[in-house]
Biopython code that builds the backbone (N, CA, C, O; Angstrom):
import numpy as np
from Bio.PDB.StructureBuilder import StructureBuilder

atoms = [
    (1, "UNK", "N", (-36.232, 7.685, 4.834)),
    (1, "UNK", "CA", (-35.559, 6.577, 5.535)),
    (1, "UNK", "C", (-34.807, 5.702, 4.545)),
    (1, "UNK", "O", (-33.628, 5.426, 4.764)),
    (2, "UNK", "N", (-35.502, 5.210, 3.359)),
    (2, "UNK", "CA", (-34.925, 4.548, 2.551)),
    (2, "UNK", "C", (-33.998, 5.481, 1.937)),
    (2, "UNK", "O", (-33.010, 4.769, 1.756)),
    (3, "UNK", "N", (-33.772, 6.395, 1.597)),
    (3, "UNK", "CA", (-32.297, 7.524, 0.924)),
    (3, "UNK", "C", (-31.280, 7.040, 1.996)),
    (3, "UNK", "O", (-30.277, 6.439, 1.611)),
    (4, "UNK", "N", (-31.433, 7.214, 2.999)),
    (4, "UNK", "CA", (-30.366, 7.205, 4.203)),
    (4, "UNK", "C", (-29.932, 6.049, 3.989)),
    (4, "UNK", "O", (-28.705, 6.009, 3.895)),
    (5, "UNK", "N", (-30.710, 4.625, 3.818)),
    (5, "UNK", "CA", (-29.651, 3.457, 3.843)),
    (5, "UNK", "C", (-29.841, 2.871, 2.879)),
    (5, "UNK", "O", (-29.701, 1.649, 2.934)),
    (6, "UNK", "N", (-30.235, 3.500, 1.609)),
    (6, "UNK", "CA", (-29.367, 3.651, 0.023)),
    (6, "UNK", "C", (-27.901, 4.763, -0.026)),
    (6, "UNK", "O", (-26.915, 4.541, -0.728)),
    (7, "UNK", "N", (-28.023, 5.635, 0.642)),
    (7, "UNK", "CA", (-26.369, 6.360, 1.193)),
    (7, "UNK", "C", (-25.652, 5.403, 1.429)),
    (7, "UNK", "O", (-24.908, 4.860, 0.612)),
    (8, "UNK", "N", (-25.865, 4.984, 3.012)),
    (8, "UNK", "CA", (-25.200, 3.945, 4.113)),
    (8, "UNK", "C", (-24.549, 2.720, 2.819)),
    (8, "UNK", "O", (-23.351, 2.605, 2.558)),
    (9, "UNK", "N", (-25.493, 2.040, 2.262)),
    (9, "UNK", "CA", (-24.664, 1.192, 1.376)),
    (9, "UNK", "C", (-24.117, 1.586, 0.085)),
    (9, "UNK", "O", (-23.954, 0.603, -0.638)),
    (10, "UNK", "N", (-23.751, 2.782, -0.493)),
    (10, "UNK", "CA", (-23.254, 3.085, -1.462)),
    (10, "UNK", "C", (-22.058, 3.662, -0.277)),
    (10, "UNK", "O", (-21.001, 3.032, -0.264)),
    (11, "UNK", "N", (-22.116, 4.128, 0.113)),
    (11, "UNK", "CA", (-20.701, 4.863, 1.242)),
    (11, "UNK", "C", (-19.756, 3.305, 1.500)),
    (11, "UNK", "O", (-18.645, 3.178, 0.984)),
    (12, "UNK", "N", (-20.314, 2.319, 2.262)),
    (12, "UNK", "CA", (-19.668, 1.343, 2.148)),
    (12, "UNK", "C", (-19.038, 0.628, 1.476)),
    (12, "UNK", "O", (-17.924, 0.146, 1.682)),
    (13, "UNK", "N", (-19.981, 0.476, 0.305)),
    (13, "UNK", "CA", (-19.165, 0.237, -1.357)),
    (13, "UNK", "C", (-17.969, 0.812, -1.561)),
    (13, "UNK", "O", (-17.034, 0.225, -2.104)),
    (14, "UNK", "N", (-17.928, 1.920, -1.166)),
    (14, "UNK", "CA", (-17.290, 2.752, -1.753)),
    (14, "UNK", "C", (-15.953, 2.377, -0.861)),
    (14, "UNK", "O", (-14.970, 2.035, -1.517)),
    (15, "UNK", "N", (-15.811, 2.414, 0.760)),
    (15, "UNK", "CA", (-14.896, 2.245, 1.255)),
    (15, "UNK", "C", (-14.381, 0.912, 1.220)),
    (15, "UNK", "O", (-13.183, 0.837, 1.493)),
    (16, "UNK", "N", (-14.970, -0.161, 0.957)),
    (16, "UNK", "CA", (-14.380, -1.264, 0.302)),
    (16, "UNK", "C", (-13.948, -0.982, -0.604)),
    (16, "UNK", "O", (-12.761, -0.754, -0.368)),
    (17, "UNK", "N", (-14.214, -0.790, -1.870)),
    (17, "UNK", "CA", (-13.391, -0.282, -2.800)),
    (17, "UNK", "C", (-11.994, 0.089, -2.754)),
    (17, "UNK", "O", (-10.990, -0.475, -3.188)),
    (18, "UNK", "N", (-12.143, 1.019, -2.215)),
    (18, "UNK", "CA", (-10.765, 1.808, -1.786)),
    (18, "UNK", "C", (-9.811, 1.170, -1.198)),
    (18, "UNK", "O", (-8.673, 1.122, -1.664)),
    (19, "UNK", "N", (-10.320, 0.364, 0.365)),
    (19, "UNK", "CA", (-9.334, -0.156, 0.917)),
    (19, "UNK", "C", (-8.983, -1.709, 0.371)),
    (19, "UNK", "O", (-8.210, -2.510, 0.896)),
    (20, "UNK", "N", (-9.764, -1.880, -0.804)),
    (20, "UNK", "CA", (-9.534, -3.114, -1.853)),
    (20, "UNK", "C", (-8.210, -2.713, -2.363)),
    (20, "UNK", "O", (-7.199, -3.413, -2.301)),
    (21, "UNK", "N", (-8.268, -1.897, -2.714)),
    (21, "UNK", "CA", (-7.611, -1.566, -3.751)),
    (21, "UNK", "C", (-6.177, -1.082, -3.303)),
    (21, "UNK", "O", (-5.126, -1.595, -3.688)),
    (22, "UNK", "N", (-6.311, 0.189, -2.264)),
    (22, "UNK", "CA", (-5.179, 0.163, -1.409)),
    (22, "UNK", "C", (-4.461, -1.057, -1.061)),
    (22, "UNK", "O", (-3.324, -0.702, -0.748)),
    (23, "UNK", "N", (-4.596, -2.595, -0.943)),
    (23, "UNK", "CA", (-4.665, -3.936, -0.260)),
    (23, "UNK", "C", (-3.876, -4.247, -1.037)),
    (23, "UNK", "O", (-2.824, -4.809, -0.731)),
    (24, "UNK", "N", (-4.326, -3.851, -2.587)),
    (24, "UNK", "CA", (-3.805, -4.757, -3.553)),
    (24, "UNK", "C", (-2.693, -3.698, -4.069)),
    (24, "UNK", "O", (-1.687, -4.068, -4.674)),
    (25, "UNK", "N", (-2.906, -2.676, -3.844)),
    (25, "UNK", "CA", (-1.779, -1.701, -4.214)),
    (25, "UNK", "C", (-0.432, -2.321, -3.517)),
    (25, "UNK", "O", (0.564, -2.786, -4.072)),
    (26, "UNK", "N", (-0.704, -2.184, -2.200)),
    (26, "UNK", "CA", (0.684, -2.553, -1.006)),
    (26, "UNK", "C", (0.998, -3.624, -1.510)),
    (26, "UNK", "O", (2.088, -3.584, -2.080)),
    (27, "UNK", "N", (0.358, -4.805, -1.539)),
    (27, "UNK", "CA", (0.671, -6.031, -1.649)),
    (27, "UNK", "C", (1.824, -6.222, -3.311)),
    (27, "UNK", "O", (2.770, -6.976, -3.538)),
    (28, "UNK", "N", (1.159, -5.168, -4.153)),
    (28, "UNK", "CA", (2.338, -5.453, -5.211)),
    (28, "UNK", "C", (3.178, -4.416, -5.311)),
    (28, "UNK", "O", (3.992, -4.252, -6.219)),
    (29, "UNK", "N", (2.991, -3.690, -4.364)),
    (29, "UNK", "CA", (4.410, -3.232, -4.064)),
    (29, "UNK", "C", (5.708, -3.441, -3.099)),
    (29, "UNK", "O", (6.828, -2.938, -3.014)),
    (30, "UNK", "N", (4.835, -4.630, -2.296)),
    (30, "UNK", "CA", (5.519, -5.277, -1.189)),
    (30, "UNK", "C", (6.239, -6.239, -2.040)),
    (30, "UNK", "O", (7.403, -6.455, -1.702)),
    (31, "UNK", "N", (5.871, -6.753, -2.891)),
    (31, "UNK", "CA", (6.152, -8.126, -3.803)),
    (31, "UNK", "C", (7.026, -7.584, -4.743)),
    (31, "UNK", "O", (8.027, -8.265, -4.965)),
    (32, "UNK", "N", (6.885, -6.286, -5.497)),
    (32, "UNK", "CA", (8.324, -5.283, -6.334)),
    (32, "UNK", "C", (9.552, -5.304, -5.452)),
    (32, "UNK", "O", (10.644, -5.488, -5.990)),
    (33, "UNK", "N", (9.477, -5.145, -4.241)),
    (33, "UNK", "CA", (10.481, -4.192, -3.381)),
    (33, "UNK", "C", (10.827, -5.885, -2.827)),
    (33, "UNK", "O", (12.053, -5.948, -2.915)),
    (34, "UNK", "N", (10.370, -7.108, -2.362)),
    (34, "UNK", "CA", (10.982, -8.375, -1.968)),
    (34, "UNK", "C", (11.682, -8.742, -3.356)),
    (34, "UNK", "O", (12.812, -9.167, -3.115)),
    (35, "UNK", "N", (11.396, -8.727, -4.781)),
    (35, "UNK", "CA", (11.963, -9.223, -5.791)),
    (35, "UNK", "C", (12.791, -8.315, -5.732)),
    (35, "UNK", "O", (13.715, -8.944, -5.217)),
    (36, "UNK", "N", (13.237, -7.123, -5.891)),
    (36, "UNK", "CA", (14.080, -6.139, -5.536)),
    (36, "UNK", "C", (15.538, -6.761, -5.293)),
    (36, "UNK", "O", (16.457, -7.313, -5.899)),
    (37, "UNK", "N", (15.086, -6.227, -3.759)),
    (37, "UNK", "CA", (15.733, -6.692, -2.981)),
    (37, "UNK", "C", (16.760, -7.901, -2.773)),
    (37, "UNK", "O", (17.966, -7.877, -2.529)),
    (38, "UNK", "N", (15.948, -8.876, -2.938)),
    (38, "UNK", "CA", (16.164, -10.642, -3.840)),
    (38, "UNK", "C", (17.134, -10.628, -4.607)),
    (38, "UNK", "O", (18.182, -11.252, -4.441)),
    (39, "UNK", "N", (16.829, -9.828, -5.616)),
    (39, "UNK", "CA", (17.849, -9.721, -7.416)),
    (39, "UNK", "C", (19.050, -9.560, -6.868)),
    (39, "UNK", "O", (19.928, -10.401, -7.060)),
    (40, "UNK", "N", (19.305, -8.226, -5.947)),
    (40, "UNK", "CA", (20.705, -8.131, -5.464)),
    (40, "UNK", "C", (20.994, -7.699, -4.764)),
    (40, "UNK", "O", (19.966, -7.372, -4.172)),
    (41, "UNK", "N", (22.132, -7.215, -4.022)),
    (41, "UNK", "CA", (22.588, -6.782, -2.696)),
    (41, "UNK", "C", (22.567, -5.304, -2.577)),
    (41, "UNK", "O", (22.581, -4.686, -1.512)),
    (42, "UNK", "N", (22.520, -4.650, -4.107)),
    (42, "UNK", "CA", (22.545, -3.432, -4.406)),
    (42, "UNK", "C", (20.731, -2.903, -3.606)),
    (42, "UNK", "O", (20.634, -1.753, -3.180)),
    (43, "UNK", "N", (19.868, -3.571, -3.540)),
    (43, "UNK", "CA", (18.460, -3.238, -3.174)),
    (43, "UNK", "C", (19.096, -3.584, -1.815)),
    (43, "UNK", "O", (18.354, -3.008, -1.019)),
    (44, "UNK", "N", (20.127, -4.250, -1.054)),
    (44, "UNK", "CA", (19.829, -4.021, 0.662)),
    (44, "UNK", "C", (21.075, -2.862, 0.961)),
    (44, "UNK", "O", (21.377, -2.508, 2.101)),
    (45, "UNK", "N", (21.470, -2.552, 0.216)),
    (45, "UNK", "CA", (22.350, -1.063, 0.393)),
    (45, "UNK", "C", (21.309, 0.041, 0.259)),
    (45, "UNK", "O", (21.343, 0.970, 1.065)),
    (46, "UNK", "N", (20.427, 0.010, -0.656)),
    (46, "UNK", "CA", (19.167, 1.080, -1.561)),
    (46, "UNK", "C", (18.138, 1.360, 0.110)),
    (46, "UNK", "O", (17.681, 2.377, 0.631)),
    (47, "UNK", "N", (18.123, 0.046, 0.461)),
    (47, "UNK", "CA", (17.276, 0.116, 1.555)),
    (47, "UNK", "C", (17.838, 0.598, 3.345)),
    (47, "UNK", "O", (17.270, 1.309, 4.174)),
    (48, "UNK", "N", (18.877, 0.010, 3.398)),
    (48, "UNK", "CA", (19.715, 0.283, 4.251)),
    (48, "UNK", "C", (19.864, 2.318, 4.559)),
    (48, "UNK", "O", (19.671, 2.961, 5.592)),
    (49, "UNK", "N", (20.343, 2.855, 2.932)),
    (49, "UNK", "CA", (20.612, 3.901, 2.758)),
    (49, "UNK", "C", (19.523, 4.839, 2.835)),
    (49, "UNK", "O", (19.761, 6.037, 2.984)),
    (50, "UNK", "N", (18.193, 4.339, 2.735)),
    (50, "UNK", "CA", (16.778, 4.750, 3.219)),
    (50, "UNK", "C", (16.538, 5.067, 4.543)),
    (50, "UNK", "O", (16.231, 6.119, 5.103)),
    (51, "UNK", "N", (16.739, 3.951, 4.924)),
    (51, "UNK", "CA", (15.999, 4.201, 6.494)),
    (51, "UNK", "C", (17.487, 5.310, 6.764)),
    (51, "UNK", "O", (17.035, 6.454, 6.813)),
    (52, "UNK", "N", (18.574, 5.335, 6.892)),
    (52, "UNK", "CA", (19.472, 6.242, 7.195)),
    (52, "UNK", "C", (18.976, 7.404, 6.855)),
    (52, "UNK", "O", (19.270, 8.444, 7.445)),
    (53, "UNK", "N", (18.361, 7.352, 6.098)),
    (53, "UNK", "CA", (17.992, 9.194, 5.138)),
    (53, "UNK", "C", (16.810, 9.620, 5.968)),
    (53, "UNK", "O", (16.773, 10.758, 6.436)),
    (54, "UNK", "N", (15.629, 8.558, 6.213)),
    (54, "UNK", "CA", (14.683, 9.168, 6.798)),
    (54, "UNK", "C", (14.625, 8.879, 8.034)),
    (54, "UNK", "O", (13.604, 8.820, 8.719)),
    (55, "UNK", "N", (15.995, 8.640, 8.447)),
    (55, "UNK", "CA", (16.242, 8.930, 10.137)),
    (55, "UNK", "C", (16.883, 9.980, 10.494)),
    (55, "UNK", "O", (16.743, 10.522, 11.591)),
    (56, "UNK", "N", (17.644, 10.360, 9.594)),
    (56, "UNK", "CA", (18.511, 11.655, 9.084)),
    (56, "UNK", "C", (17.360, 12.913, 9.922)),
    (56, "UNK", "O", (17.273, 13.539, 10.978)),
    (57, "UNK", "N", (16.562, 12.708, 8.490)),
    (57, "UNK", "CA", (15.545, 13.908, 8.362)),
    (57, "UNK", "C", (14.282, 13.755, 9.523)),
    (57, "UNK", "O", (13.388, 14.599, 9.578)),
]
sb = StructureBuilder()
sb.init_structure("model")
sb.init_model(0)
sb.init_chain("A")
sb.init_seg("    ")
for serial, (resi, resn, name, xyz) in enumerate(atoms, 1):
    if name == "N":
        sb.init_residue(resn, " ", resi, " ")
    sb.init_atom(name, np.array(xyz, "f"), 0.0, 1.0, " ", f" {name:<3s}", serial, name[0])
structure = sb.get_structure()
């Protein structure tokens, strides 16, 4: 009984972890791609020319 929810909370750990980290992944890549973007007009052509491509395909 006690293995099972020494599992249960190492499994959880674990998926916090991950989706920690995933969180913080997006978030500074959300924050690259707004400074981007920001710097110059050339990032809303870059982006523009994106969604065209993967509407394309």
């Amino acid at each position: 009984m006690s293995s099972s929810i020494g599992d249960t909370i190492n499994s959880i750990g674990t998926l916090v972890t991950v989706v920690s980290d995933v969180t913080a992944n997006a978030a500074l890549l959300g924050a690259e791609m707004t400074i981007a973007v920001q710097s110059s007009t050339i990032g809303n052509w870059a982006s523009l020319v994106a969604v065209l491509v993967i509407g394309i395909l």
